[in-house]
PLY file of the C-alpha trace (Angstrom):
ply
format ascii 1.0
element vertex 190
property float x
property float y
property float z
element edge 189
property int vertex1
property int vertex2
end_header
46.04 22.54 -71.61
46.21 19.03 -72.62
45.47 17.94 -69.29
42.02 20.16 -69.27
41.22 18.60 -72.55
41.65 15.34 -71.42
39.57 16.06 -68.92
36.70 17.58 -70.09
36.90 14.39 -73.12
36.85 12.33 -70.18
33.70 14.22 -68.43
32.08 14.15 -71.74
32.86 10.21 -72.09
31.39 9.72 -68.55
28.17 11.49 -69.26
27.46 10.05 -72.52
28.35 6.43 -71.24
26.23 7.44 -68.62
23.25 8.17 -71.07
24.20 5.28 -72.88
23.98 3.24 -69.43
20.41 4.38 -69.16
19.49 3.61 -72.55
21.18 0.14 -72.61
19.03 0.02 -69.05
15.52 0.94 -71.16
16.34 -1.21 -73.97
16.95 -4.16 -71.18
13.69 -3.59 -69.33
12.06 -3.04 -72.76
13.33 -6.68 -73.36
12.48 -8.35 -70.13
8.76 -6.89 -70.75
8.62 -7.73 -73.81
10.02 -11.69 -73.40
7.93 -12.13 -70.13
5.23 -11.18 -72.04
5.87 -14.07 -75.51
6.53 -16.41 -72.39
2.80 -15.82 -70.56
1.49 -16.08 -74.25
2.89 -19.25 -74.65
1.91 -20.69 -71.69
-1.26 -19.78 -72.70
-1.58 -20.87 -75.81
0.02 -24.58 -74.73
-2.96 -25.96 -73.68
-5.23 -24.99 -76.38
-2.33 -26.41 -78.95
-2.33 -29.55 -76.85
-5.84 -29.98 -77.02
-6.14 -29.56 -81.20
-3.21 -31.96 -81.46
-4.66 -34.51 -79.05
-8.25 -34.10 -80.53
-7.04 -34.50 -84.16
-5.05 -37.62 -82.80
-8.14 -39.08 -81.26
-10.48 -38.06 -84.22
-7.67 -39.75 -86.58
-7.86 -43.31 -84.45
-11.33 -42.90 -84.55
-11.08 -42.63 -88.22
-9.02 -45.46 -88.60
-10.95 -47.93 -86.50
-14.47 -46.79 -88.18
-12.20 -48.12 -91.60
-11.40 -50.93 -90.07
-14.67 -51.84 -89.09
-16.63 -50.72 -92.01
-14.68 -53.20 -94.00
-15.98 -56.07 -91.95
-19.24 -55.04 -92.73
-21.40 -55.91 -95.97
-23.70 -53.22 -97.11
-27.06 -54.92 -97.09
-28.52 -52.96 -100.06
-25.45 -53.18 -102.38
-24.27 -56.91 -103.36
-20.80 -57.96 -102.29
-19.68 -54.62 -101.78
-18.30 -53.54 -97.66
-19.84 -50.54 -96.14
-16.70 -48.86 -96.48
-17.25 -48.21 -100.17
-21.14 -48.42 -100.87
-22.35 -45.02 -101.85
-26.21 -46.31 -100.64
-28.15 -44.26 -98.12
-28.37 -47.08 -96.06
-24.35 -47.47 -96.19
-23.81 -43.88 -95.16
-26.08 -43.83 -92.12
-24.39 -47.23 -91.08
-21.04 -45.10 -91.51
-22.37 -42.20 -88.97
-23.61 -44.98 -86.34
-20.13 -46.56 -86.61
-18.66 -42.96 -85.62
-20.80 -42.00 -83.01
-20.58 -45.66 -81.39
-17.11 -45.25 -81.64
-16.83 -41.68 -80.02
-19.60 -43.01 -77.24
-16.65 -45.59 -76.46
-17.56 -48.97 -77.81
-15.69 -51.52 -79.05
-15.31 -52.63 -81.88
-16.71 -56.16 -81.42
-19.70 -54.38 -79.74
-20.22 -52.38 -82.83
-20.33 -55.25 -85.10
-22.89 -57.04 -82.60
-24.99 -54.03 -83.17
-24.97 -54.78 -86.45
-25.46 -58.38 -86.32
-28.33 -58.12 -84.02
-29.84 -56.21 -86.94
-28.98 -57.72 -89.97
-27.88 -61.27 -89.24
-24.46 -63.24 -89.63
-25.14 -62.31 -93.42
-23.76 -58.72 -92.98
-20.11 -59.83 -91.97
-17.81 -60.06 -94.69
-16.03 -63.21 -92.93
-18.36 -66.02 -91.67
-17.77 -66.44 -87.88
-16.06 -69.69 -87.23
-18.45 -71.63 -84.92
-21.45 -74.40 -86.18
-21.84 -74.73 -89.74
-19.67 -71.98 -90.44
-16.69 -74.23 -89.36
-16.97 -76.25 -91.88
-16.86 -72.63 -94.46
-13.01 -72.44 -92.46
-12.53 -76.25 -92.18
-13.10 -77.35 -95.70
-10.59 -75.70 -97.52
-7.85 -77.06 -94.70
-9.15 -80.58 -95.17
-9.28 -79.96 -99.01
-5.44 -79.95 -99.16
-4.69 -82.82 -96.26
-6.71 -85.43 -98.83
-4.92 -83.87 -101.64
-1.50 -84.13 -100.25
-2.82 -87.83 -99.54
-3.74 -88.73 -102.92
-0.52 -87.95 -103.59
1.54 -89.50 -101.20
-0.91 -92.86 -102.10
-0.28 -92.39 -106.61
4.16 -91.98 -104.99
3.79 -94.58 -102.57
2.37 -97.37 -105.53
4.68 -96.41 -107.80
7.89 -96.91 -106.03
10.30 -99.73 -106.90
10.23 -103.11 -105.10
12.32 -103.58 -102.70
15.79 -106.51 -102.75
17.09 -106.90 -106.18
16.27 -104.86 -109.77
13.27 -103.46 -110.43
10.90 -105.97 -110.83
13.54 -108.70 -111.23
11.30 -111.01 -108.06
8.34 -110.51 -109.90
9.48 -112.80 -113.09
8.94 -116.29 -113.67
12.23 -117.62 -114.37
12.81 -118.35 -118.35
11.93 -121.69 -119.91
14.51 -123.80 -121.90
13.44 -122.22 -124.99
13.40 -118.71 -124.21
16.85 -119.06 -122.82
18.07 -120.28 -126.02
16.37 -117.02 -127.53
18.13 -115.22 -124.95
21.95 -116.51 -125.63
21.28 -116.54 -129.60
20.22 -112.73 -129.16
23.15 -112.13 -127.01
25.94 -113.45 -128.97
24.74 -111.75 -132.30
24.55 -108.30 -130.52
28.47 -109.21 -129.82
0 1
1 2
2 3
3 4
4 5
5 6
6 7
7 8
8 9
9 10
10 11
11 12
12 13
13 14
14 15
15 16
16 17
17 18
18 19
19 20
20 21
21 22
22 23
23 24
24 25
25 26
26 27
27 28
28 29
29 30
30 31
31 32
32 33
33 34
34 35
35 36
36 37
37 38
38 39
39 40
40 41
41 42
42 43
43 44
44 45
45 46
46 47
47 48
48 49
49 50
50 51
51 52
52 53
53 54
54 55
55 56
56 57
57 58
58 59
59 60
60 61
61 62
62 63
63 64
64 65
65 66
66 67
67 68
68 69
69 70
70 71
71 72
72 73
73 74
74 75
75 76
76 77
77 78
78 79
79 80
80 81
81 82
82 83
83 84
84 85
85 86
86 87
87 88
88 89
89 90
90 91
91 92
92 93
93 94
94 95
95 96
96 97
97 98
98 99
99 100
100 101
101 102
102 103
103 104
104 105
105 106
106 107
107 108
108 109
109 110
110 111
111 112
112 113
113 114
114 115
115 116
116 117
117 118
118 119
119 120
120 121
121 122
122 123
123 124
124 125
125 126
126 127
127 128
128 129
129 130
130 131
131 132
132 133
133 134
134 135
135 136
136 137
137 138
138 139
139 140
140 141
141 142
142 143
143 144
144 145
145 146
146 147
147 148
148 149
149 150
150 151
151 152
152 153
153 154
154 155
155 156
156 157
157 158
158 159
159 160
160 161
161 162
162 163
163 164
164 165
165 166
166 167
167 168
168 169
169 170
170 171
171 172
172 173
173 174
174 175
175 176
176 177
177 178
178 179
179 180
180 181
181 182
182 183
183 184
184 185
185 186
186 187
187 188
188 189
């Protein structure tokens, strides 16, 4: 009787694991469907992510060089203020023609010659560093070398003569009189 139990447990066992097989085989497929399906998704998806990333990366560069050059630039309404912080009309339209020049793929040194052209060497915020305006970037530089030489000229006058004490060549020597001063003043300081 044991034996027959044992048996029919073991029948039993095999048909459920066999049930169980199936429904370990569903859940599997089930799975494989369902982790095919997240991986076409994905792919996808990837190139639209891509492209947001690499457009907000561009638009961001574009950004920064628009800054960049917008601070080289003088607002012509506003008085010693760059176009980067001008709240004028004329400021914010130069702001949007910056941008699109930039996103048409100019440079920045063709962008400020745009302006330029316009407005005159006035509009730059630094003066360009050829004819007069050298002498704007020169000045300064030469400012400093005549200092340091005025300088160098009061030192050089003032030093100490050379051979000797200071200023001990320059003297006449003493007359008989005022050596007589001399040794009287001496031996009463003894």
């Amino acid at each position: 009787m044991t034996t027959v139990m044992l048996s029919a447990a073991k029948h039993r066992f095999l048909v459920l694991a066999g049930r169980a097989d199936s429904s370990a085989q569903r859940r599997l497929s089930m799975t494989v469907v369902l982790l095919g399906g997240l991986l076409v998704a994905f792919l996808l998806a990837a190139p639209a992510f891509a492209q947001s990333y690499t457009s907000s990366t561009t638009s961001q560069n574009i950004d920064d060089e628009a800054l960049a050059i917008e601070n080289q630039l003088q607002c012509p309404v506003c008085e010693n203020v760059t176009v980067a912080y001008s709240t004028s009309t004329l400021a914010g339209q130069m702001r949007q023609v910056i941008h699109d020049k930039l996103a048409q793929g100019q440079t920045r040194d063709q962008i400020i010659q745009y302006f330029v052209d316009r407005y005159g060497e006035a509009i730059l915020t630094q003066p360009p560093k050829h004819g007069l305006n050298l002498v704007v970037w020169l000045l300064p530089a030469a400012g400093i070398l005549l200092g340091l030489g005025a300088v160098g000229g009061v030192l050089y006058s003032r030093r100490p003569a050379t051979g000797g004490t200071a200023g001990s060549a320059d003297l006449p020597p003493l007359d008989d009189e005022d050596e007589r001063l001399l040794q009287r003043a001496l031996q009463g300081a003894d």
